[in-house]
C-alpha angles and dihedrals in degrees: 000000000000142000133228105205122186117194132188115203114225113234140144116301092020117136125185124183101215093179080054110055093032092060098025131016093041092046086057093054094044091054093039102049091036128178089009091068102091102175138351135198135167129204124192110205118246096176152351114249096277113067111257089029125128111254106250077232135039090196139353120198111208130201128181123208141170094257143320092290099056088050091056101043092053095038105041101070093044097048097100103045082042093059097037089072096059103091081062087078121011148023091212128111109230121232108214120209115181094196125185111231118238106182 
């Protein structure tokens, strides 16, 4: 199993719709991708390490999927139409991790 992760680091001037990319944005990537998709979850960050800190991220999608290759053929049709809704909901330039899970 692997996970894509995409993560959007928190700094001055970033906005992020929550509302958004829960009801919306992530909706349009579960029906687009389909039966690949094998979990979703979504965080939305509250703090850095340090109390009173700012959180490294304000949010991270997360989307779980057989192998590399899985990912790749259900997202890969769909990534334009997929990025293209990004500046819906945030000004912020997604980091993209693709993980293997471990445990």
């Amino acid at each position: 199993m692997i996970k894509v992760s995409v993560l959007y680091p928190q700094s001055a001037g970033s906005k992020f719709d929550m509302d958004y990319y829960v009801k919306k944005h992530m909706p349009m990537v579960r029906q687009k991708v389909g039966s690949a998709l094998k979990a979703m979850a979504v965080e939305q960050g509250l703090s850095g390490g340090q109390p009173g800190t700012a959180p490294t991220y304000i949010a991270a999608g997360h989307l779980t999927f057989e192998s590399v290759e899985a990912f790749q053929a259900a997202f890969g049709p769909h990534t334009a139409d997929i990025m293209a809704d990004i500046p819906n909901y945030t000004n912020i330039q997604p980091i993209i991790q693709i993980g293997e899970i471990k445990m």
